[in-house]
Biopython code that builds the backbone (N, CA, C, O; Angstrom):
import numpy as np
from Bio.PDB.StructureBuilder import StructureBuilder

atoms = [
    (1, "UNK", "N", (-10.925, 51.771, 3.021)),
    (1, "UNK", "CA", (-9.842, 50.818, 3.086)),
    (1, "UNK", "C", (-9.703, 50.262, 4.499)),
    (1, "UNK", "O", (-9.678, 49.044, 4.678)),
    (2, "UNK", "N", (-9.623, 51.031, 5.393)),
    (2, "UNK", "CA", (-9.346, 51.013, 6.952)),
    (2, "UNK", "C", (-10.788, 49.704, 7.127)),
    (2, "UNK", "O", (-10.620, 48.514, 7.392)),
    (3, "UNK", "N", (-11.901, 50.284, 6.926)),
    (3, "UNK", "CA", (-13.591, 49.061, 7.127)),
    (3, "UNK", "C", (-12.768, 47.563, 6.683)),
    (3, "UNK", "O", (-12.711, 46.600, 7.449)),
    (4, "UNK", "N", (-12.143, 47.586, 5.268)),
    (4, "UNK", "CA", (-11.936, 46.631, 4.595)),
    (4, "UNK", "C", (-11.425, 45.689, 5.780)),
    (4, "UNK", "O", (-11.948, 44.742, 6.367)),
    (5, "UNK", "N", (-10.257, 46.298, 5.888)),
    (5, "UNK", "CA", (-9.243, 45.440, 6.968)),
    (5, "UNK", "C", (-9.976, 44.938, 7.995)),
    (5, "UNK", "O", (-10.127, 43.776, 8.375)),
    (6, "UNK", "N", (-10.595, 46.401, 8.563)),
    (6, "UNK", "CA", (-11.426, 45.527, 9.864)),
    (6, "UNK", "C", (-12.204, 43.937, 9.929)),
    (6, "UNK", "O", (-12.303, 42.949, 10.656)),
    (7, "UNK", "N", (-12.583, 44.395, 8.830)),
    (7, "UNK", "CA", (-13.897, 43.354, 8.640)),
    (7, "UNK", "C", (-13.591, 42.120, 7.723)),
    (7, "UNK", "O", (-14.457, 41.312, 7.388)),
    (8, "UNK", "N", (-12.120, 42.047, 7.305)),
    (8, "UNK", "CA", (-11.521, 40.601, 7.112)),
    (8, "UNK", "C", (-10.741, 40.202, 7.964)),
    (8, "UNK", "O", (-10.374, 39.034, 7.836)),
    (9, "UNK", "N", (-10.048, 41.227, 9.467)),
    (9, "UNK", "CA", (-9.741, 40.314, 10.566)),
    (9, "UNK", "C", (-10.906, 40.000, 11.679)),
    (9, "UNK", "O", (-10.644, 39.342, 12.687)),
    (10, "UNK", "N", (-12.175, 40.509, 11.419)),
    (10, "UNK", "CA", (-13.655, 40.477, 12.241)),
    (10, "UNK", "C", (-13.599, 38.833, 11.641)),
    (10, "UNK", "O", (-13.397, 37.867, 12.377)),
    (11, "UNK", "N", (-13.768, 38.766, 10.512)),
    (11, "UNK", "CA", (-13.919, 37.406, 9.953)),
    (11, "UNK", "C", (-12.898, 36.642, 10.068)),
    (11, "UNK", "O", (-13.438, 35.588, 10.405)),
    (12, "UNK", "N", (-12.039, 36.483, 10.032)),
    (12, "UNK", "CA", (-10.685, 35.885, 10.023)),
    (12, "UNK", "C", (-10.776, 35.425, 11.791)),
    (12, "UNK", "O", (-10.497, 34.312, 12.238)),
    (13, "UNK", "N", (-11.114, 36.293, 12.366)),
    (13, "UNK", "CA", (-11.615, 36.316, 14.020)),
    (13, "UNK", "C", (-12.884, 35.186, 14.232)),
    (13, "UNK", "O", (-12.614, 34.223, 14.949)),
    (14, "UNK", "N", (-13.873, 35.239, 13.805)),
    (14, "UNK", "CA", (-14.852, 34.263, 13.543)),
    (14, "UNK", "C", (-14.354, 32.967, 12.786)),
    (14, "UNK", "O", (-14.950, 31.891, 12.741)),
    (15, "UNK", "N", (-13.807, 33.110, 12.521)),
    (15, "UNK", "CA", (-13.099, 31.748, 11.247)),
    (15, "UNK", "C", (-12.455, 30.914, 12.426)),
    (15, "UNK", "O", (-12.794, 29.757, 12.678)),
    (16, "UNK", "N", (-11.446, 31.651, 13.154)),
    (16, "UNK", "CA", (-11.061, 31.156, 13.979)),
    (16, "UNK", "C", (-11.471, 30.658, 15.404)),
    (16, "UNK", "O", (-11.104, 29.596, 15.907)),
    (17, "UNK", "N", (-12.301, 31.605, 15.984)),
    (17, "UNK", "CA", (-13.544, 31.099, 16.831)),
    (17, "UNK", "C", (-13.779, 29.209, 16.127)),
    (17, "UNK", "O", (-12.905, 28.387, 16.404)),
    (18, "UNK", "N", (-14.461, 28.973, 15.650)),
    (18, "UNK", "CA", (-15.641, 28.553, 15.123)),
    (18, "UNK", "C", (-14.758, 27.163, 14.913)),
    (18, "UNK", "O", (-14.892, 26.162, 15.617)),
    (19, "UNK", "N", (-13.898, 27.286, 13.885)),
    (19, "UNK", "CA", (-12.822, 25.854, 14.375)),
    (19, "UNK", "C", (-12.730, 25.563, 15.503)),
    (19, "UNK", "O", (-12.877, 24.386, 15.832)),
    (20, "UNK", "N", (-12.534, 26.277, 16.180)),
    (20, "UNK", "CA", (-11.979, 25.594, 17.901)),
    (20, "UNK", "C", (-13.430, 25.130, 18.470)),
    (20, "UNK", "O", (-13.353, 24.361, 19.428)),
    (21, "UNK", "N", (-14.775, 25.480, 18.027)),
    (21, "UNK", "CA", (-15.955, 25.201, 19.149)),
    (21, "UNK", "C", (-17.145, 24.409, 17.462)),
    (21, "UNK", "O", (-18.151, 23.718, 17.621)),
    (22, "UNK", "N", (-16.697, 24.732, 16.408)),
    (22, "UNK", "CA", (-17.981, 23.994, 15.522)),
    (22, "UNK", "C", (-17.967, 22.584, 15.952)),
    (22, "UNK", "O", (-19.106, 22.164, 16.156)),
    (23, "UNK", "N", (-16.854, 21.565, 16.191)),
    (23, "UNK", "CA", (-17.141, 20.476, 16.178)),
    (23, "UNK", "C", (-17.519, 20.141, 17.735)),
    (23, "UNK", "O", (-17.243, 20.897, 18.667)),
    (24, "UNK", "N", (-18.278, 18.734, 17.884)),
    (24, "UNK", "CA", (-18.683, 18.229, 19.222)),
    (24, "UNK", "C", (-17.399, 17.407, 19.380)),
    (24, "UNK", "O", (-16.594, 17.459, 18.450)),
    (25, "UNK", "N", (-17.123, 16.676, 20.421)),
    (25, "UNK", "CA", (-16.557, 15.583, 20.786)),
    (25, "UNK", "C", (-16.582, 14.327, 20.324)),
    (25, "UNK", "O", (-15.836, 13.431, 19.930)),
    (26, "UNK", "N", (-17.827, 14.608, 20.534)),
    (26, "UNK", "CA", (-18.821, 12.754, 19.698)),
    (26, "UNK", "C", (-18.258, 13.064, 18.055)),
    (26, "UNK", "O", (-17.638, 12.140, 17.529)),
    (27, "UNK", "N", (-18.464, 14.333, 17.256)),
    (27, "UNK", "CA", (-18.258, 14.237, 15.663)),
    (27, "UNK", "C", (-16.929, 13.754, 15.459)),
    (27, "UNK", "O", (-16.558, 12.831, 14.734)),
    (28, "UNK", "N", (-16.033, 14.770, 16.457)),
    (28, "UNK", "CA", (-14.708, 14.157, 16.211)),
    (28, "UNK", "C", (-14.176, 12.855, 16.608)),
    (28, "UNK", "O", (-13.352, 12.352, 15.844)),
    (29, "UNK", "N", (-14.618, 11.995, 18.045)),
    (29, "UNK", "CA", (-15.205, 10.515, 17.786)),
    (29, "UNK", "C", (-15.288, 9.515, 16.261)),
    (29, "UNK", "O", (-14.739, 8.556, 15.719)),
    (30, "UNK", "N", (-16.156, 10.306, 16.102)),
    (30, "UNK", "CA", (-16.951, 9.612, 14.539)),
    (30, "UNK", "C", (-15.982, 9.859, 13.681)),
    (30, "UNK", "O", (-15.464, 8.833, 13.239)),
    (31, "UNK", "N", (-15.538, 10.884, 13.273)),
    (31, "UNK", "CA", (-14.740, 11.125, 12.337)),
    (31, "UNK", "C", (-13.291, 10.307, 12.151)),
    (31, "UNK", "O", (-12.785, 9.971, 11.081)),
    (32, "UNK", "N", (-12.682, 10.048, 13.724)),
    (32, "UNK", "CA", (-11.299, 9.196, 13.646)),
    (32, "UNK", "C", (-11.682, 8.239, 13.676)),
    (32, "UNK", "O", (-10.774, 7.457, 13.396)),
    (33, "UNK", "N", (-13.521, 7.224, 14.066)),
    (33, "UNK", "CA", (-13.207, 5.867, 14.036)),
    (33, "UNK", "C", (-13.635, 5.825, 12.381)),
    (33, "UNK", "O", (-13.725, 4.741, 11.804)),
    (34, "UNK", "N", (-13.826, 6.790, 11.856)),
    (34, "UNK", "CA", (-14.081, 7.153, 10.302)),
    (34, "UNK", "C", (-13.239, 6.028, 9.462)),
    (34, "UNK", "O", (-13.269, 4.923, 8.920)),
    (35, "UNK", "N", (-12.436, 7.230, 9.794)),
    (35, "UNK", "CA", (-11.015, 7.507, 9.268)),
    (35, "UNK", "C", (-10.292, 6.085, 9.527)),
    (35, "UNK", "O", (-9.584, 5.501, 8.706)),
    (36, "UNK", "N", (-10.583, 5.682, 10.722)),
    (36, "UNK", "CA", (-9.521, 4.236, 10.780)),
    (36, "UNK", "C", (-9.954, 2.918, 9.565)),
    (36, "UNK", "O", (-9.250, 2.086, 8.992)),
    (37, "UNK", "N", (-11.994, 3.314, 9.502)),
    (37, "UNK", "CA", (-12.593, 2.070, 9.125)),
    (37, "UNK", "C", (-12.160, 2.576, 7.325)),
    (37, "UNK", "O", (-12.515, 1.843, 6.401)),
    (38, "UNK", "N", (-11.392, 3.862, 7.062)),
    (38, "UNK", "CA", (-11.687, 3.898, 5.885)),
    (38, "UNK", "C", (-10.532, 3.058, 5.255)),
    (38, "UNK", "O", (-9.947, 3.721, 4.398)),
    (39, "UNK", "N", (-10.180, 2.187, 5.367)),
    (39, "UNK", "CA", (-9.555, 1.514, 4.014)),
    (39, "UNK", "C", (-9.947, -0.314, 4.245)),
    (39, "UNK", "O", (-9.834, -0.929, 5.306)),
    (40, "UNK", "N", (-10.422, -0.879, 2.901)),
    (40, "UNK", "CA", (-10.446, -2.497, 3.167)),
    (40, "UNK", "C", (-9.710, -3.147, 4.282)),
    (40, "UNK", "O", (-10.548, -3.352, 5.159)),
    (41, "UNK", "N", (-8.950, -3.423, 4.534)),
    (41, "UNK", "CA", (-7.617, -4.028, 4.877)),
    (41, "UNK", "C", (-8.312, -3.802, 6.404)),
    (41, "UNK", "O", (-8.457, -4.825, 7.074)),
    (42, "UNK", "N", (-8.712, -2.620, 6.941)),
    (42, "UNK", "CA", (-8.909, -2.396, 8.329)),
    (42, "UNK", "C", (-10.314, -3.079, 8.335)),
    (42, "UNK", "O", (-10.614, -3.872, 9.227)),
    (43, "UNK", "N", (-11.021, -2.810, 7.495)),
    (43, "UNK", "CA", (-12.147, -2.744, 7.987)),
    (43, "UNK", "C", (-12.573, -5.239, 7.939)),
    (43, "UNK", "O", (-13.299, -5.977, 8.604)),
    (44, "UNK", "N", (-11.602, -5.458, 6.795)),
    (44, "UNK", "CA", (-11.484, -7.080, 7.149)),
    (44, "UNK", "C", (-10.813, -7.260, 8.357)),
    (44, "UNK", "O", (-11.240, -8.053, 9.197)),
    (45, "UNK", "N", (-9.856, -6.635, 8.516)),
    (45, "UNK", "CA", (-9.037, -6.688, 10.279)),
    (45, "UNK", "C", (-9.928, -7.071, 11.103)),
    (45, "UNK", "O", (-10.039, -8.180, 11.626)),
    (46, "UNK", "N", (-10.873, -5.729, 11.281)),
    (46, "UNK", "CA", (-11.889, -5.735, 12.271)),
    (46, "UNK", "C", (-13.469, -7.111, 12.092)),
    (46, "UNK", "O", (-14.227, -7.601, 12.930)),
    (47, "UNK", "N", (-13.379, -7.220, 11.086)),
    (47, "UNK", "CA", (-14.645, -8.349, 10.811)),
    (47, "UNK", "C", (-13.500, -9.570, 11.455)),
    (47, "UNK", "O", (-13.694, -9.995, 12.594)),
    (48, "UNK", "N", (-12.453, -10.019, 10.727)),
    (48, "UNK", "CA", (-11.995, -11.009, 11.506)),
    (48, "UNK", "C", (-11.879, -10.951, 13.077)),
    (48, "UNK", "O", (-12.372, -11.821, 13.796)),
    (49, "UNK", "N", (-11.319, -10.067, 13.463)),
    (49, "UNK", "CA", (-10.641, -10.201, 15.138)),
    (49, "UNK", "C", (-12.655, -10.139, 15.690)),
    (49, "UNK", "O", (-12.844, -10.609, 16.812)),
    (50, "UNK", "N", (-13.695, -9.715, 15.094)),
    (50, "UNK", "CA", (-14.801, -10.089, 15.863)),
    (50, "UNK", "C", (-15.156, -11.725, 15.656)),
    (50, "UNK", "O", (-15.732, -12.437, 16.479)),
    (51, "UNK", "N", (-14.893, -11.933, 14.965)),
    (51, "UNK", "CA", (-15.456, -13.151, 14.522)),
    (51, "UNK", "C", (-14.426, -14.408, 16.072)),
    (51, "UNK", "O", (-14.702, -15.590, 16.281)),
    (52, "UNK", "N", (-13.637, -13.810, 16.620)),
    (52, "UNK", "CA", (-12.313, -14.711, 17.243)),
    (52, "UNK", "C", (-12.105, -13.701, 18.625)),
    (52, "UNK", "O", (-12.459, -12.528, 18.749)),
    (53, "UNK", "N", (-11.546, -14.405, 19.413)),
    (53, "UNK", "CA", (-11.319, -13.807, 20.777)),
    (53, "UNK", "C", (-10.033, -12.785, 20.737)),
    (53, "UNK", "O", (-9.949, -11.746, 21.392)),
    (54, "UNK", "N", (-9.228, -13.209, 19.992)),
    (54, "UNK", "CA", (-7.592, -12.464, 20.052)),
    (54, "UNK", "C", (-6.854, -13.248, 18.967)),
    (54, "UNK", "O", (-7.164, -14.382, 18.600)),
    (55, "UNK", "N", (-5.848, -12.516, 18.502)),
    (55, "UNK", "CA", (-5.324, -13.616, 16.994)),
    (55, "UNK", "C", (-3.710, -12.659, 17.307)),
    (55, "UNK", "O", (-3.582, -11.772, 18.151)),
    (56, "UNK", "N", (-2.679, -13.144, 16.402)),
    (56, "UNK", "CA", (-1.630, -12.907, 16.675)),
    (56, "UNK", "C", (-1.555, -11.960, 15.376)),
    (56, "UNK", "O", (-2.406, -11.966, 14.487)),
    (57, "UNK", "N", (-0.279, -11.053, 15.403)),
    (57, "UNK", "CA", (-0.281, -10.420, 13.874)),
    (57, "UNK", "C", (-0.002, -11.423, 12.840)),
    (57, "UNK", "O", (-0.445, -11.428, 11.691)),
    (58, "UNK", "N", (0.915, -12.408, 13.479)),
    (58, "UNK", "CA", (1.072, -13.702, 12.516)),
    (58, "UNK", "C", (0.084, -14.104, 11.583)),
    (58, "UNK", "O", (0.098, -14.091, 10.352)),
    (59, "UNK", "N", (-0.865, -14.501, 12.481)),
    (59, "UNK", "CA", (-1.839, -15.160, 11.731)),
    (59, "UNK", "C", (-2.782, -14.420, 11.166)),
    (59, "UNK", "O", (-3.785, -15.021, 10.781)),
    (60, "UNK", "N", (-2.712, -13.039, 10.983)),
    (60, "UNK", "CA", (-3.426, -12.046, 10.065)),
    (60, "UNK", "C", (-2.510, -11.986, 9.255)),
    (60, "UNK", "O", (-3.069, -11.947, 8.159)),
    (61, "UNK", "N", (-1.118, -11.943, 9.068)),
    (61, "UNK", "CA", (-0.444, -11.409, 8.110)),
    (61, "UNK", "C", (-0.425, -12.809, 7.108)),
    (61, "UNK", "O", (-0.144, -12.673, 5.918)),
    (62, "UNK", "N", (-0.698, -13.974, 7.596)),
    (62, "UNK", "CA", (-0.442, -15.265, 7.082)),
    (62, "UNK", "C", (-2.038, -15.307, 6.049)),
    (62, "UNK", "O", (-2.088, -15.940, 4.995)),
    (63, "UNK", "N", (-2.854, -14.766, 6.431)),
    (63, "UNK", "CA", (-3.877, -14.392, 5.473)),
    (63, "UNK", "C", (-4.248, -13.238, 4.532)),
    (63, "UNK", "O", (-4.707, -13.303, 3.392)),
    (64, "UNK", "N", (-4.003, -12.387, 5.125)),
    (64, "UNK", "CA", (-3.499, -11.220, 3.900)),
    (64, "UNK", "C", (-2.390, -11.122, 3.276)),
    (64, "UNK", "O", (-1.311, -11.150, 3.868)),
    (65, "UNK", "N", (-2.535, -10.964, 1.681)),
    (65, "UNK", "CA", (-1.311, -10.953, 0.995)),
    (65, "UNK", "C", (-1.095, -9.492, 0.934)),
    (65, "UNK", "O", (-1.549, -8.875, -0.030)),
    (66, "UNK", "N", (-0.427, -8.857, 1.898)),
    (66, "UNK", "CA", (-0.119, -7.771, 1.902)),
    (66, "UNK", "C", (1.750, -8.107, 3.442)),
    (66, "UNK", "O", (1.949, -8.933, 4.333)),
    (67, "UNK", "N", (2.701, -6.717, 2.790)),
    (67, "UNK", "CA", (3.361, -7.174, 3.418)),
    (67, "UNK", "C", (3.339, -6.720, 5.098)),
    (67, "UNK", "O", (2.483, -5.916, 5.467)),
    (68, "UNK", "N", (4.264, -7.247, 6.014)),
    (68, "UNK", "CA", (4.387, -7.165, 7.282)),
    (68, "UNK", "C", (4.020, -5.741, 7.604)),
    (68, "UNK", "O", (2.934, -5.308, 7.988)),
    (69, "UNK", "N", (5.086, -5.134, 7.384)),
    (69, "UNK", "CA", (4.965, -3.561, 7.317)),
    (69, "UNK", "C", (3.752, -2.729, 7.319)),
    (69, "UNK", "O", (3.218, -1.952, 8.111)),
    (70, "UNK", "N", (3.440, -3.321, 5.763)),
    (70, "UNK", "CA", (1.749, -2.558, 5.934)),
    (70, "UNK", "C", (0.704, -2.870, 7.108)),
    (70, "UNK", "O", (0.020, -2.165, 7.849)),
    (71, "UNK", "N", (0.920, -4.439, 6.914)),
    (71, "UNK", "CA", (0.047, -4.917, 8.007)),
    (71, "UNK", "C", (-0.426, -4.154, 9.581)),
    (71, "UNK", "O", (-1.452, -3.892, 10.210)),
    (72, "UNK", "N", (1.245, -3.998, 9.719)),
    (72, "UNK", "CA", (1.783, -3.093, 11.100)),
    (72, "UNK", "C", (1.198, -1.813, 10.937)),
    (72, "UNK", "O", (0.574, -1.467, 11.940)),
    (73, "UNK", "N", (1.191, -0.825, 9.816)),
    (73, "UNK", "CA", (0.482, -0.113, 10.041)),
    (73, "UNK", "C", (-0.897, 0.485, 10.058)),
    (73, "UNK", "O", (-1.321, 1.545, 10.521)),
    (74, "UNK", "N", (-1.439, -0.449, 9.455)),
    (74, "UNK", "CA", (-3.112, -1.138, 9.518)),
    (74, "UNK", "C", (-3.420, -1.082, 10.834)),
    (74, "UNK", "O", (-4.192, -0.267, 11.342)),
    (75, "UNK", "N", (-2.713, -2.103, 11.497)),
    (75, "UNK", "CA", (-2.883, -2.650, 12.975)),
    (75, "UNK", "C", (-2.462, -1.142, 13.573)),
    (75, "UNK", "O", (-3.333, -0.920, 14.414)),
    (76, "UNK", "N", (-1.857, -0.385, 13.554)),
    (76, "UNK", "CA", (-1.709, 0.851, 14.393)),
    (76, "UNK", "C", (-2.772, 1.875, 14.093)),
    (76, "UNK", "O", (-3.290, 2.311, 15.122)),
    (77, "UNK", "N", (-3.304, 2.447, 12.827)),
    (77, "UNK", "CA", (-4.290, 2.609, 13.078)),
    (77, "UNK", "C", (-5.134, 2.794, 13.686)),
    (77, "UNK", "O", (-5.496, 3.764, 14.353)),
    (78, "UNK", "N", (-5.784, 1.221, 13.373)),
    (78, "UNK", "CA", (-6.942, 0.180, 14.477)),
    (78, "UNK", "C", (-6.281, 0.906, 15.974)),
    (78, "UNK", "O", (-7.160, 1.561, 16.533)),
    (79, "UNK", "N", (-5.480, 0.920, 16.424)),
    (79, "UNK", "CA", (-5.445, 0.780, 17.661)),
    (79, "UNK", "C", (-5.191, 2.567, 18.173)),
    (79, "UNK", "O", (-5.353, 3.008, 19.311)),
    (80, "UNK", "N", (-4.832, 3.212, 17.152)),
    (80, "UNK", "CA", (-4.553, 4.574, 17.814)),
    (80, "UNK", "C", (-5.933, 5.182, 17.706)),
    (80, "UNK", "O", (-6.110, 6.327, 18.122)),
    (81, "UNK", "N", (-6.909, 4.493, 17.180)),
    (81, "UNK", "CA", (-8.628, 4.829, 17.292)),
    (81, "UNK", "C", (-9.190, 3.784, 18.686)),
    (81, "UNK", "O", (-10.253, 3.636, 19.290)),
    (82, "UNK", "N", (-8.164, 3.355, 18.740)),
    (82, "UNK", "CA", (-8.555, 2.549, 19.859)),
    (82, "UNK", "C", (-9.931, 1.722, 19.601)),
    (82, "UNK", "O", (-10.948, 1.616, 20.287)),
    (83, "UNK", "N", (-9.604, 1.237, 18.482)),
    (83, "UNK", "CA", (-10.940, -0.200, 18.008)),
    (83, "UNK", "C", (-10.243, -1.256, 18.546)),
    (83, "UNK", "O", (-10.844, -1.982, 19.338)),
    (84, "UNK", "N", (-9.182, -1.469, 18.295)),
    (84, "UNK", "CA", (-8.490, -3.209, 18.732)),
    (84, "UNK", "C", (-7.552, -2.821, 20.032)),
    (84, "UNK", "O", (-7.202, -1.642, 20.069)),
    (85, "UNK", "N", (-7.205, -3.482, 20.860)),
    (85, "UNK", "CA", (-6.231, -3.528, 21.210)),
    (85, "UNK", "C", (-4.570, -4.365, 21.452)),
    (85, "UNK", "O", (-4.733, -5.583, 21.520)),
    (86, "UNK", "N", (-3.561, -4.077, 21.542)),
    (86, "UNK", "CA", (-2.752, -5.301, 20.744)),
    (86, "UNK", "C", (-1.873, -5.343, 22.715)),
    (86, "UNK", "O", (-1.956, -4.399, 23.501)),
    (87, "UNK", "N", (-1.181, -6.609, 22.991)),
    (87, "UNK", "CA", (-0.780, -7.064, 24.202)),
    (87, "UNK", "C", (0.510, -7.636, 23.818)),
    (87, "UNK", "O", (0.184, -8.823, 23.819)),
    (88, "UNK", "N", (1.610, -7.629, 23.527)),
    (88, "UNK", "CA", (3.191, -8.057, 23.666)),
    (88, "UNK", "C", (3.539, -9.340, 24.688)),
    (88, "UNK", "O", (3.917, -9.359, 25.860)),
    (89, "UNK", "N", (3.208, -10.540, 23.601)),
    (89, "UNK", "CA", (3.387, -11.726, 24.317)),
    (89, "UNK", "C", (5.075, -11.948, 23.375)),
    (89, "UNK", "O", (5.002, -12.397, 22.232)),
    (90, "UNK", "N", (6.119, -11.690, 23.813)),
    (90, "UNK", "CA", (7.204, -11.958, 22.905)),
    (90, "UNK", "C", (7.303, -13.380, 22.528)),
    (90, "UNK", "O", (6.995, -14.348, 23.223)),
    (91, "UNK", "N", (7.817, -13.367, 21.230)),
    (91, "UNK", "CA", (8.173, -12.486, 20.507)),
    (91, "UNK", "C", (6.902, -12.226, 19.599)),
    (91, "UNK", "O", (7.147, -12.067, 18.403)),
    (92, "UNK", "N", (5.367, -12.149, 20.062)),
    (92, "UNK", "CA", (4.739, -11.954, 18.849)),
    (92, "UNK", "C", (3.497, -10.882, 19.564)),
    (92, "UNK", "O", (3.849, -10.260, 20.567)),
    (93, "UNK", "N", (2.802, -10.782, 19.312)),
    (93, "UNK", "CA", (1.990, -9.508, 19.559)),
    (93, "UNK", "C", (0.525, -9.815, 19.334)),
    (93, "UNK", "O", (0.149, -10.101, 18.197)),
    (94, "UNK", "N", (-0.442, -9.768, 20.486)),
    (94, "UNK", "CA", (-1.578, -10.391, 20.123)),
    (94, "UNK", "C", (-2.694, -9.416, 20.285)),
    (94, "UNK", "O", (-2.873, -8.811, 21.341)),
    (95, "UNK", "N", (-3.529, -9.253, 19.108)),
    (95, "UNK", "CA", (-4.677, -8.460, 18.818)),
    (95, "UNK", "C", (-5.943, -9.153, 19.149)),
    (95, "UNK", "O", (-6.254, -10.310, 18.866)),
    (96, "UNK", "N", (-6.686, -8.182, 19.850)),
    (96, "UNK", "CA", (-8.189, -8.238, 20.109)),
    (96, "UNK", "C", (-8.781, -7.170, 19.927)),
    (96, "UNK", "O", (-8.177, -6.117, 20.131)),
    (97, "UNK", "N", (-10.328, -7.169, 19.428)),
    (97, "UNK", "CA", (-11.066, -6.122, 19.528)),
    (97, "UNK", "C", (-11.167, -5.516, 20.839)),
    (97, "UNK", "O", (-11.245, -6.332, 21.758)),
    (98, "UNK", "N", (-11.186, -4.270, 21.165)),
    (98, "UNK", "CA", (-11.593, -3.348, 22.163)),
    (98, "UNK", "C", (-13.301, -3.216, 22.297)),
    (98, "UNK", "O", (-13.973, -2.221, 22.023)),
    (99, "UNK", "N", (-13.756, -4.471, 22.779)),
    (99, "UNK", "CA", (-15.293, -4.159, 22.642)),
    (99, "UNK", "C", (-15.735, -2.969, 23.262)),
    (99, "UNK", "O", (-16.439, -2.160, 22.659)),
    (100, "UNK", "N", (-15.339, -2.803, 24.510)),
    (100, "UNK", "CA", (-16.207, -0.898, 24.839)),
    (100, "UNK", "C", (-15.943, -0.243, 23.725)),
    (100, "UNK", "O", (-16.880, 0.503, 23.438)),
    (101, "UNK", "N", (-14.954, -0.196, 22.875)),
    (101, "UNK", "CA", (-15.000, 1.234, 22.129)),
    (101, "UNK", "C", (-16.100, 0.708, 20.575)),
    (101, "UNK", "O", (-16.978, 1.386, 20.040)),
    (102, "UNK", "N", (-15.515, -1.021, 20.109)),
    (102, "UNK", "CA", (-16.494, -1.020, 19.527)),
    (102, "UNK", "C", (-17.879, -1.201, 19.660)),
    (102, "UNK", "O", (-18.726, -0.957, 18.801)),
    (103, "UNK", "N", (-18.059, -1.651, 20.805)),
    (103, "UNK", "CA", (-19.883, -1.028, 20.854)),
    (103, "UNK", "C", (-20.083, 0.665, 21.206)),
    (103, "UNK", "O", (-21.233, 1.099, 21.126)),
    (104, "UNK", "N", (-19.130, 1.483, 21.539)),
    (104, "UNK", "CA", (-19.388, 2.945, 21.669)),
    (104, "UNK", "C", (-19.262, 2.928, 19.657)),
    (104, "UNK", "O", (-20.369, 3.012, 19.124)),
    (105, "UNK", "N", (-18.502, 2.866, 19.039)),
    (105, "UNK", "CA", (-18.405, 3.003, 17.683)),
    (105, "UNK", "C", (-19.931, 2.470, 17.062)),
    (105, "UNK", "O", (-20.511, 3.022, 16.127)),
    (106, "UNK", "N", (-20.182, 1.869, 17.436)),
    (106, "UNK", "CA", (-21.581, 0.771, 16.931)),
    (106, "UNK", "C", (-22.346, 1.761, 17.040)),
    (106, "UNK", "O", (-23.040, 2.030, 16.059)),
    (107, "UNK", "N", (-22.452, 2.579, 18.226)),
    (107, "UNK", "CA", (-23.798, 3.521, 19.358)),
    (107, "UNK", "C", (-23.795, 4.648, 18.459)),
    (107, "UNK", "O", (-24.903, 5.013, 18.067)),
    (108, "UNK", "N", (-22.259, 5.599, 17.840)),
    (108, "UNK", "CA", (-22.008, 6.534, 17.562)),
    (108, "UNK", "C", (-22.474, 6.538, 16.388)),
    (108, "UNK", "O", (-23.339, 7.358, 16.082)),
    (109, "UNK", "N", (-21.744, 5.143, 15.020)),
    (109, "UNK", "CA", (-22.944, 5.746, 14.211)),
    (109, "UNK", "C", (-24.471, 5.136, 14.195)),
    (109, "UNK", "O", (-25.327, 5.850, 13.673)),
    (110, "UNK", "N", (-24.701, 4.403, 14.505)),
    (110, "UNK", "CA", (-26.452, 4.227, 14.911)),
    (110, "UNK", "C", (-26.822, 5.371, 14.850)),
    (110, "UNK", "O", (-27.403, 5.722, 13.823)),
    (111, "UNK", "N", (-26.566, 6.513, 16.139)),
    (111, "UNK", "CA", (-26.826, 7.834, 16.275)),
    (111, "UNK", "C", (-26.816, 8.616, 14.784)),
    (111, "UNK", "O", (-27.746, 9.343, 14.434)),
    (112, "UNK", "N", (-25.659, 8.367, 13.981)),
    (112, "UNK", "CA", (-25.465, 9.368, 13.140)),
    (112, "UNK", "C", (-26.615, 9.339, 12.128)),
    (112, "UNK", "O", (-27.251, 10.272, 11.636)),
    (113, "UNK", "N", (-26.745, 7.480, 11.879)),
    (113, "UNK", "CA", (-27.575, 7.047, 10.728)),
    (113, "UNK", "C", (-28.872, 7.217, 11.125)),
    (113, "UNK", "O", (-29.544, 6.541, 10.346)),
    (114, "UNK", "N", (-29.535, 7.719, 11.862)),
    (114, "UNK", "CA", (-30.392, 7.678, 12.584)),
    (114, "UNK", "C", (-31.578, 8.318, 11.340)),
    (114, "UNK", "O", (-31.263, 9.120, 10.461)),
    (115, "UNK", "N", (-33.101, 7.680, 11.556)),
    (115, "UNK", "CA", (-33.952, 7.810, 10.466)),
    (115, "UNK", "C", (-34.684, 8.685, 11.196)),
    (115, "UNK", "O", (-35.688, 9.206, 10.711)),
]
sb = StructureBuilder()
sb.init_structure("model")
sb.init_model(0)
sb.init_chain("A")
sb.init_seg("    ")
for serial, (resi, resn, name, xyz) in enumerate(atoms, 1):
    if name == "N":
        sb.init_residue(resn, " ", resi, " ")
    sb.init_atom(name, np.array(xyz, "f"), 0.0, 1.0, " ", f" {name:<3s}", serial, name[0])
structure = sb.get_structure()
């Protein structure tokens, strides 16, 4: 009984190790600009604002039929992955891509997809 215990907090000990050091930096990288590109809505965000220098939320929200709100949190997202970045021209708020991070995003998965 006494082995038992040992050797499910030995493991429980390793379990915990192993979270804190399995992942790299770069995976977890990959994983939040993942996570940002995973829904439509972001991932047209981001094709538009490349296609254009900087755009207002206005004029994204004036093309997606989706409401303000959501929009806003689309756009936060994007930006707490730090793909876009947004600048407070009052009263309106103007978005651009963050090109360093999206060409580091570009680099990261290249790397991943790698043949």
């Amino acid at each position: 009984m006494q082995t038992k215990n040992i050797v499910r907090i030995f493991a429980n000990n390793v379990l915990i190790m192993s979270k804190k050091t399995i992942y790299t930096e770069e995976q977890k990288r990959i994983a939040r600009i993942a996570k940002a590109l995973g829904h439509p809505v972001r991932v047209y965000i981001i094709d538009f604002l490349s296609k254009q220098s900087c755009c207002y939320s206005g004029d994204i929200s004036d093309i997606l039929p989706i409401a303000k709100s959501t929009l806003s949190q689309h756009l936060k997202e994007l930006k707490d992955a730090e793909l876009i970045q947004g600048e407070i021209e009052t009263p309106k708020i103007r978005y651009c891509l963050n090109t360093k991070n999206w060409e580091l995003a570009q680099t990261l998965f290249k790397g991943l997809f790698k043949l």
